[in-house]
N, C-alpha and C positions, 0 to 999 in steps of 0.2 A: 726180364724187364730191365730198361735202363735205368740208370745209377738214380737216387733219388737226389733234388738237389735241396737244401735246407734255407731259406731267403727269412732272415728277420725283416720286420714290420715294424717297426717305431711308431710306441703309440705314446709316450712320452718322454721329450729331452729325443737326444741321439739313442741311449740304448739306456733309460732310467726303466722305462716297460715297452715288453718286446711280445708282437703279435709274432706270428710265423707263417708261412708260406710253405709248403712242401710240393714238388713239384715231381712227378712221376708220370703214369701213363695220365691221370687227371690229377686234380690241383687238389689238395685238403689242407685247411687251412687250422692252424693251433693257437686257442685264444682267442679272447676279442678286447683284451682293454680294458678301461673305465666307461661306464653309461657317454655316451655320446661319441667313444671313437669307432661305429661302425661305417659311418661317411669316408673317414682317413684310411680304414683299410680297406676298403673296395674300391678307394682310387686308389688309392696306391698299389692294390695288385693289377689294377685295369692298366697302371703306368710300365707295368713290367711287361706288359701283350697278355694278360691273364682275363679270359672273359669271365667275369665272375660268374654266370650262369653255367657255366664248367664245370664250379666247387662240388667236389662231391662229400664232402662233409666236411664237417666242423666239431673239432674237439675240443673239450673244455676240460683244462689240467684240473680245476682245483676250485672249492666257494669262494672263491676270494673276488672283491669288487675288482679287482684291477684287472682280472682272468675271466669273468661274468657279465662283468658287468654292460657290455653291448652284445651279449648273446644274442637274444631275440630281434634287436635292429639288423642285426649281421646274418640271420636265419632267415629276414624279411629281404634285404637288399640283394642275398644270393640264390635262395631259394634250397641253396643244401641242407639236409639236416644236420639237426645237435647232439654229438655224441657228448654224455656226462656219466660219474660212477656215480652208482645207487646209493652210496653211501654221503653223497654231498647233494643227494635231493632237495635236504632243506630249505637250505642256502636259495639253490635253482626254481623251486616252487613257490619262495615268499619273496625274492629277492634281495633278502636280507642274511649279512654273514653270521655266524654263530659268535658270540658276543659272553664276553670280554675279550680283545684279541690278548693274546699270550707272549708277550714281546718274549725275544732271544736276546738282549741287550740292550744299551742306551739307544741304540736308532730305533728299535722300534718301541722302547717307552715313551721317545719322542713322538715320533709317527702314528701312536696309537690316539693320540690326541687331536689330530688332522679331521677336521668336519668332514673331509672327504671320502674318508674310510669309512663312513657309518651312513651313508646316504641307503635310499633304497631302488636297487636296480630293478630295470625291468624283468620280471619273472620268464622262466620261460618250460617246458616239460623237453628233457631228451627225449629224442625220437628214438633214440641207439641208447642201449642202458646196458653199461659197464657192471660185471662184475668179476671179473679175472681178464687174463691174457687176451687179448682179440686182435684176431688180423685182419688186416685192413684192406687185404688183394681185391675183396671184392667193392672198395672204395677206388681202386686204382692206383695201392702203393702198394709199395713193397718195403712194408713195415706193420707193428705191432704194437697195440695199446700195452701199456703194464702198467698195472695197479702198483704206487707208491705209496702206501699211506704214508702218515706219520705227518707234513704240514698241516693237512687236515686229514679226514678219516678217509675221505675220497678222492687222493689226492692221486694224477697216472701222471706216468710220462709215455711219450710216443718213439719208438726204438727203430732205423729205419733199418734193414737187410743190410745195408750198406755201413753201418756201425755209427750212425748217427743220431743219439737221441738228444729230443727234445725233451727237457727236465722237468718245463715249472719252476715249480720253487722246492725243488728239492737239494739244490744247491744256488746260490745266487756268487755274482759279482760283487767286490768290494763297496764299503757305502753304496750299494744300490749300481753297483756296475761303474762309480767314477772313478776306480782302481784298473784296468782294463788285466784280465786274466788272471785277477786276485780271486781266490773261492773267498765263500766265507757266507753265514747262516744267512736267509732272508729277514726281514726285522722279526716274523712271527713263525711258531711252528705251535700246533694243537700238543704234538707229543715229540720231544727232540731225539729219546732214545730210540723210538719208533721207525722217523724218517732217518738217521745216520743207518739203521738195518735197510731202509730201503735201498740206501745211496749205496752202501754196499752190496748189496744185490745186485746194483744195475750194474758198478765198478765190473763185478765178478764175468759179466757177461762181454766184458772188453769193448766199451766204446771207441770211439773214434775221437771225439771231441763232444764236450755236453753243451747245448745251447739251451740257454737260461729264459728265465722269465724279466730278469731284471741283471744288464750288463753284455759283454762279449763272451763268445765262445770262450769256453772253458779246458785246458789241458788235462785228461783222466789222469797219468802222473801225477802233478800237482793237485787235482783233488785227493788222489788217494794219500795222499803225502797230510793234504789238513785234514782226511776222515781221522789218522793214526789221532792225529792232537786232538781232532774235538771228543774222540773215544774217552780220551783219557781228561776232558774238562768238563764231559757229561759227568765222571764217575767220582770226580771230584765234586760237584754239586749234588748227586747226589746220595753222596755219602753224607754230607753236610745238611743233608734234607734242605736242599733250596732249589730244584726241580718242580718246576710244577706244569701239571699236565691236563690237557680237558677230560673230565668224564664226561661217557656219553656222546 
């Protein structure tokens, strides 16, 4: 199968939130945005020569509105189905995120404050229900779901043959990607010791470049270089007991 090719989607700012495009023997598309950008991504792949009726599915990283939240618009305008993990059905079946969100720092005790972030998305039921490793050949890539927990409980990234995975938010771009090739946490994570073992995980498996939910492509070097520090700023917090984590 030929190479896969990895196309970010801007669904807000230049790369503040980033849908994705993958493009193999058929097109599957990663993420949908905030409630209302399923219009933006279906032109915008239509702008690339992508007929959306093509899409052979639609993966959803993670419950978060910003990854969710035009599911069902973008399941309606392509007609692909929606792959999500069992574990962030919640989210997916009420349309609503799991609440308090769990900021990683000042951006997102700021952001957590945003009316935006607490709206309620359109619901939608995966057709395709994650629960471990799954490949996707018979989507027409040549690549593999893997379960990331730890941002949230259901959190995957999409790993392509070709050593290119698409993250989510299991690592993100500086301030939300306006640092261009800075890592550094997304504002929230459910459990932080959690997703740094995922981010390690995927590290182990030798990417190529990690493309983010929020920011530009990513250098694995230099993630693994800030996995070493955040190891050791998790364990300082919680040593100090000031970690905190979602049950449940």
């Amino acid at each position: 199968m030929a190479r896969t090719k990895v196309v970010p989607i801007p669904v807000m700012g230049r790369h503040n939130i980033n849908a994705y495009l993958l493009l193999g023997r058929r097109p599957v598309i990663v993420d949908a945005g905030t409630p209302g950008s399923g219009h933006r991504i279906h032109d915008r792949i239509t702008a690339l020569g992508v007929d959306p009726a093509d899409v052979s599915l639609i993966v959803i990283t993670h419950g978060h509105i910003d990854h969710f939240g035009s599911a069902a618009e973008l399941h309606r305008l392509t007609g692909a189905p929606l792959a999500g993990h069992v574990a962030d059905l919640g989210p997916y079946r009420s349309g609503r995120v799991r609440e308090p969100y769990l900021p990683t720092g000042p951006m997102g005790r700021l952001m957590a404050r945003n009316r935006k972030l607490h709206v309620r998305a359109e619901p939608f039921e995966p057709a395709v229900l994650v629960r471990g490793e799954t490949n996707l050949e018979d989507f027409g890539l040549a690549a593999r779901i893997m379960p990331t927990p730890g941002h949230t409980a259901g959190s995957v990234s999409v790993l392509t043959d070709d050593g290119d995975l698409v993250a989510g938010d299991l690592i993100a771009g500086s301030f939300m990607g306006l640092i261009p090739g800075r890592p550094a946490n997304p504002p929230f994570h459910d459990d932080s010791r959690q997703n740094l073992a995922s981010l390690r995980e995927m590290l182990a498996l030798n990417p190529t470049r990690l493309h983010v939910g929020h920011g530009t492509a990513l250098d694995p070097g230099r993630v693994r270089r800030w996995a070493e520090k955040e190891h050791d700023r998790l364990a300082r917090l919680g040593a100090a007991g000031r970690l905190v984590t979602r049950d449940g």
